[in-house]
Every structure is written in C-alpha cells, then in structure tokens.
N, CA, C and O of each residue as an XYZ file, in Angstrom:
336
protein
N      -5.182    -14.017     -7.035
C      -6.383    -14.203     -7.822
C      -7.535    -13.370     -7.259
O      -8.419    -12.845     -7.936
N      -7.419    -13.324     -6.029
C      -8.629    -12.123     -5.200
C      -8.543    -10.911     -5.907
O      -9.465    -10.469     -6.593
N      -7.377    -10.326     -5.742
C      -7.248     -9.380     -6.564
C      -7.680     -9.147     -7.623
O      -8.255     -8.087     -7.870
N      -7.496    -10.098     -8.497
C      -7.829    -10.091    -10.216
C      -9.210     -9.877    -10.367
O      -9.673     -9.050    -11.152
N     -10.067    -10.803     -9.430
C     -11.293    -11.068     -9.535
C     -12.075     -9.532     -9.357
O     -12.919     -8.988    -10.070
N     -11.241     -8.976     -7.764
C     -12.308     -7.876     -7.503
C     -11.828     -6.399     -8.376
O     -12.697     -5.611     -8.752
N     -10.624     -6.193     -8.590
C     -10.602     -5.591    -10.085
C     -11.157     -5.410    -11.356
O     -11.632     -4.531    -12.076
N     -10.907     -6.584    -11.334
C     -11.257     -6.775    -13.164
C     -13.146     -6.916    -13.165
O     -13.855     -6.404    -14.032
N     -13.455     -7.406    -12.450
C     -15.267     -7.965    -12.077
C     -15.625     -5.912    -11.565
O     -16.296     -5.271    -12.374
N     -15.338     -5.503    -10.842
C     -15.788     -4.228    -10.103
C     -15.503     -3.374    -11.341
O     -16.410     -2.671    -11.789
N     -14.300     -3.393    -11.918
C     -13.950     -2.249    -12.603
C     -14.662     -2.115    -13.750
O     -14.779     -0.974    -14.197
N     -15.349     -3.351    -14.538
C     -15.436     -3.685    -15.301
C     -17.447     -3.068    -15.593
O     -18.047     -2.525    -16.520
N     -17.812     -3.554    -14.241
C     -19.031     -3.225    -13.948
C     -19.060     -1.598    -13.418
O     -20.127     -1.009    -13.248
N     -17.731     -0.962    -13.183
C     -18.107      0.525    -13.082
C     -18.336      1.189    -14.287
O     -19.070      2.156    -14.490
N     -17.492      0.448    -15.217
C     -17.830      0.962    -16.942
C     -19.177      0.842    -17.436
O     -19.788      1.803    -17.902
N     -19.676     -0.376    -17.339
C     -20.856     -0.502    -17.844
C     -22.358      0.802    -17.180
O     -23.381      1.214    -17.727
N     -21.622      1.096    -15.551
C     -22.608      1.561    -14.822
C     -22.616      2.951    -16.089
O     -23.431      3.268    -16.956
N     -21.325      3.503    -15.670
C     -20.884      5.152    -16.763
C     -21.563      5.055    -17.922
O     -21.918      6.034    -18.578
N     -21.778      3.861    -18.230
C     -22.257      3.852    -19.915
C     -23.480      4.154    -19.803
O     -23.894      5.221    -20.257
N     -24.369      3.187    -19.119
C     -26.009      3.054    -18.731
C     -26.821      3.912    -18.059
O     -28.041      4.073    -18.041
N     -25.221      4.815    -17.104
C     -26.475      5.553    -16.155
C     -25.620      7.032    -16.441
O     -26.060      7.966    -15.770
N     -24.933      7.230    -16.976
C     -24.319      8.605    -17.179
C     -23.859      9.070    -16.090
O     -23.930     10.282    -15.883
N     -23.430      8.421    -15.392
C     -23.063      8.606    -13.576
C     -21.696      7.901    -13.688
O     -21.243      7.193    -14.588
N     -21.002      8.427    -12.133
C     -20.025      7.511    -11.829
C     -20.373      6.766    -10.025
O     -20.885      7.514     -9.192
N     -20.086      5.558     -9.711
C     -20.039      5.192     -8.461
C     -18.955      3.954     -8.151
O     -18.144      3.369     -8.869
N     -19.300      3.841     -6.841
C     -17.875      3.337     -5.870
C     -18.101      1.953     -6.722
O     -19.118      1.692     -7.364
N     -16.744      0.978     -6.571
C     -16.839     -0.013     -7.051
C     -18.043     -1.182     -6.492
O     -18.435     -2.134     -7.166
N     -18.496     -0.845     -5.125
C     -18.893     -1.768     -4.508
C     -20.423     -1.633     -4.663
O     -21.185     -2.474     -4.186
N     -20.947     -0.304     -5.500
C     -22.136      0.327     -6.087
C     -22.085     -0.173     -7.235
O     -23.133     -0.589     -7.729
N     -21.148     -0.243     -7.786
C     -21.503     -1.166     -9.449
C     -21.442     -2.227     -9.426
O     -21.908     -2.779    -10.422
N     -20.885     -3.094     -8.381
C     -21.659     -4.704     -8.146
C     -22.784     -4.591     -7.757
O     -23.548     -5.518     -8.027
N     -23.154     -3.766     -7.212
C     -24.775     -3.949     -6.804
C     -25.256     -3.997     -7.886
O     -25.754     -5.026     -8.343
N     -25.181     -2.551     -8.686
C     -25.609     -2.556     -9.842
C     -25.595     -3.911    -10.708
O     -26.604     -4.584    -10.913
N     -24.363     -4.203    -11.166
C     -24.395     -5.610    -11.281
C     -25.451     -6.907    -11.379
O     -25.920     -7.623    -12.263
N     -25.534     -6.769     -9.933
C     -26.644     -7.348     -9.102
C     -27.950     -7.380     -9.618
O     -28.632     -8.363     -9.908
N     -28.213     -6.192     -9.697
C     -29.326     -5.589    -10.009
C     -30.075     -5.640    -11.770
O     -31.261     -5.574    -12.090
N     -29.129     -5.747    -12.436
C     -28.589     -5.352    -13.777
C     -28.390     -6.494    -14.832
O     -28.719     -6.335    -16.008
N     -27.840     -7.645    -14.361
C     -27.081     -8.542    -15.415
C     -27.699    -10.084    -14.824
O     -28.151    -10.274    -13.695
N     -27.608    -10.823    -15.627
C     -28.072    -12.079    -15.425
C     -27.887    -12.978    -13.767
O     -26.899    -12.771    -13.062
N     -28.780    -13.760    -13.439
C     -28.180    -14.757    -12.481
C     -27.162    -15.035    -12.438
O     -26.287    -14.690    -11.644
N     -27.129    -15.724    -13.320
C     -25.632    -17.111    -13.627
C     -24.346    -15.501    -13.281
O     -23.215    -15.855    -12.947
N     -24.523    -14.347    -13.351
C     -23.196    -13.678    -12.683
C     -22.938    -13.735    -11.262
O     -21.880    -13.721    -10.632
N     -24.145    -13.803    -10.904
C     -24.449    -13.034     -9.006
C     -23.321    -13.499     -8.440
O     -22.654    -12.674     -7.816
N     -23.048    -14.280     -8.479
C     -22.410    -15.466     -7.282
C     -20.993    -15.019     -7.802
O     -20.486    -14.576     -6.772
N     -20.070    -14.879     -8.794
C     -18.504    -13.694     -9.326
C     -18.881    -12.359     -8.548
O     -18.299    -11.912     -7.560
N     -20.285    -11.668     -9.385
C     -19.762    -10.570     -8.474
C     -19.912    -10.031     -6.917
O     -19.547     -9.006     -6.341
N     -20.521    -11.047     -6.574
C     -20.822    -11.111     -4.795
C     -19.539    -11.284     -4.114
O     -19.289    -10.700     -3.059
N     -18.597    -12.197     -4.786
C     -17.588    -12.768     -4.296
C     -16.502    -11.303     -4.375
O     -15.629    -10.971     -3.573
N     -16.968    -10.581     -5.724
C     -16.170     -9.681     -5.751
C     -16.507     -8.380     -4.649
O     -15.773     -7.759     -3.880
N     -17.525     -8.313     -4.866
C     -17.863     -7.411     -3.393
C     -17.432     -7.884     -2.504
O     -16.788     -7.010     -1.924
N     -17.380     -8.714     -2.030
C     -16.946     -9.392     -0.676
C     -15.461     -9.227     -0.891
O     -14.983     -8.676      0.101
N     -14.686     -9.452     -1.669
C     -13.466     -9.483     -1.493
C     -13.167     -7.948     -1.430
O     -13.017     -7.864     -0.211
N     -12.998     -6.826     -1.841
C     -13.349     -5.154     -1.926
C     -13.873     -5.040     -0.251
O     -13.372     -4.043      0.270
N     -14.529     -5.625      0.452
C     -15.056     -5.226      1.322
C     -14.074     -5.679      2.723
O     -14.179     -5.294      3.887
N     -13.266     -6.477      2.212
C     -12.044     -7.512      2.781
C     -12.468     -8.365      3.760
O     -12.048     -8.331      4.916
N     -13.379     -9.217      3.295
C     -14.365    -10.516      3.672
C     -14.291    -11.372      2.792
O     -15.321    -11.965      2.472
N     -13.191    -11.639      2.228
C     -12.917    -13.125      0.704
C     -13.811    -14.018      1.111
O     -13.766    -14.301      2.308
N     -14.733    -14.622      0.354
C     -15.327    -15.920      0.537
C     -16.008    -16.756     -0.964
O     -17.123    -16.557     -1.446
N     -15.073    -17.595     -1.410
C     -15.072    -17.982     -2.590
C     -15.854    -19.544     -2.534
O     -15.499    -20.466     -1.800
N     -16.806    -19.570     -3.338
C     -17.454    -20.042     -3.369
C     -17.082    -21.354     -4.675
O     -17.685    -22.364     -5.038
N     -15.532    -20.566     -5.173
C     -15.290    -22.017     -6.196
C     -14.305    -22.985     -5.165
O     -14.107    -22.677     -3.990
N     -13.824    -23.996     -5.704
C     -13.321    -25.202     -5.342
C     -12.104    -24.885     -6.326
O     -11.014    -25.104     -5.799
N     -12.038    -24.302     -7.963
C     -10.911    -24.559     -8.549
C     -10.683    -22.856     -9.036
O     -11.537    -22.091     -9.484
N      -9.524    -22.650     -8.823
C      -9.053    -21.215     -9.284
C      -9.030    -21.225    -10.804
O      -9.234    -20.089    -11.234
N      -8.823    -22.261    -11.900
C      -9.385    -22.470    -13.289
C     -10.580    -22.505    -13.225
O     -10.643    -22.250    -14.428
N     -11.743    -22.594    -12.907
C     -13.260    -22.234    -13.191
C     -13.239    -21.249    -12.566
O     -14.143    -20.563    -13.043
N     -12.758    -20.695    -11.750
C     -12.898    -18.731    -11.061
C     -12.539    -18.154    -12.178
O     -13.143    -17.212    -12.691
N     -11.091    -18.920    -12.811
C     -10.490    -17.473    -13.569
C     -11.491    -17.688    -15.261
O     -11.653    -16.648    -15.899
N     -11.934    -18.673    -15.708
C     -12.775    -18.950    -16.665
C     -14.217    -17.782    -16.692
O     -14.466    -16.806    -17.400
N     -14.884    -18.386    -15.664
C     -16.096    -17.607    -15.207
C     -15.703    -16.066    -15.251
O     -16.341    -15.178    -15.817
N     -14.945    -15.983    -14.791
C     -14.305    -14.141    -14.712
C     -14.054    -13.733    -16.149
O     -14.590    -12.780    -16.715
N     -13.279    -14.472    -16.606
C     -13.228    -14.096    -18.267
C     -14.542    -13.700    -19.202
O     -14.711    -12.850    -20.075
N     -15.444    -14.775    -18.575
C     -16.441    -14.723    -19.645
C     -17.440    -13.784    -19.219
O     -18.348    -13.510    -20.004
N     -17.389    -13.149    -17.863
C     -17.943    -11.905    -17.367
C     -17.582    -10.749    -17.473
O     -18.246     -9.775    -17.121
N     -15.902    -10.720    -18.237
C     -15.603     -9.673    -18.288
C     -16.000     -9.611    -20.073
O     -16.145     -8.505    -20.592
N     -16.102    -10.477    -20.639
C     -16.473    -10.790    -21.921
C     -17.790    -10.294    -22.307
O     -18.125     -9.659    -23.307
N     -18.849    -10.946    -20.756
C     -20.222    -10.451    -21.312
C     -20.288     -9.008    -21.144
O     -20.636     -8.383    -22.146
N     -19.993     -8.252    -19.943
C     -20.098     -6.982    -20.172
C     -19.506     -5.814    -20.919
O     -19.937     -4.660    -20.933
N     -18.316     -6.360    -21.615
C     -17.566     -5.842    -22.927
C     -18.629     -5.497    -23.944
O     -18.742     -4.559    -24.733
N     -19.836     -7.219    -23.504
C     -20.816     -6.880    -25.051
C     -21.463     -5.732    -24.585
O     -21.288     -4.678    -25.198
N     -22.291     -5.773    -23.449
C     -23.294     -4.996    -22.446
C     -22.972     -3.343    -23.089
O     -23.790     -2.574    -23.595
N     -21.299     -3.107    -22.834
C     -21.007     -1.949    -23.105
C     -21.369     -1.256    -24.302
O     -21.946     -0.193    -24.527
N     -20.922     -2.062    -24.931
C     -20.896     -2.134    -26.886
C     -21.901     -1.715    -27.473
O     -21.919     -0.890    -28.386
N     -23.161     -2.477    -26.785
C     -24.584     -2.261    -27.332
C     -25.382     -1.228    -27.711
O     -26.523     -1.446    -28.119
C-alpha cells in the first residue's frame, strides 16, 4: 500500500505540476507543490507520500481502507485540477 500511495499521490501531482507550470520536476517537488497548491484536507496523503519516496514511511492512518479511500479521492480531485 506504501507503494500505491507514493505512486499514484506523487505521480499524479507531477501531472498536474506539467499542466500548471509548463515544467517538469522530481516527484518529491510536486508534493511540495502539492503542498503548496491544493487544499488542506490533502497535506497530511501527500506528506505521507513524500515521506514514503524519501524512505521514512510514517502513516498517520490507523485503517488501510480510509488510506486507500482518501487516496482515491485525491487522485480524483486532481484528475479535476488537471481538466480545468
């Protein structure tokens, strides 16, 4: 599931970066971006995902069904982000 998270969360946010900034950067630059970029209620997915990329896992859920939920719907919101 580490995997999934810092994949799908990093990769997901390198697209959006390409879209927004006409640039490309490291995965661990488009969580910042991220960071920087997209609502609160994400910080805490993609921190976790930096952290895991950085190979420092520290998960802050209790249930791997609300990780993999939350991840969905982040990969959902920035699908829209892209779109726009």
């Amino acid at each position: 599931m580490d995997e999934a998270v810092e994949w799908c969360a990093l990769g997901m946010l390198r697209q959006l970066y390409t879209i927004q900034e006409h640039d490309v950067t490291s995965k661990i630059g488009a969580g910042e971006y991220g960071l920087k970029k997209l609502p609160e209620r994400w910080h805490g997915l993609i921190q976790e995902a930096i952290s895991i990329k950085a190979g420092k896992p520290i998960s802050a859920y209790e249930s791997q069904e609300v990780r993999l939920h939350d991840l969905v719907e982040l990969l959902q919101f920035i699908h829209r982000e892209c779109n726009r």
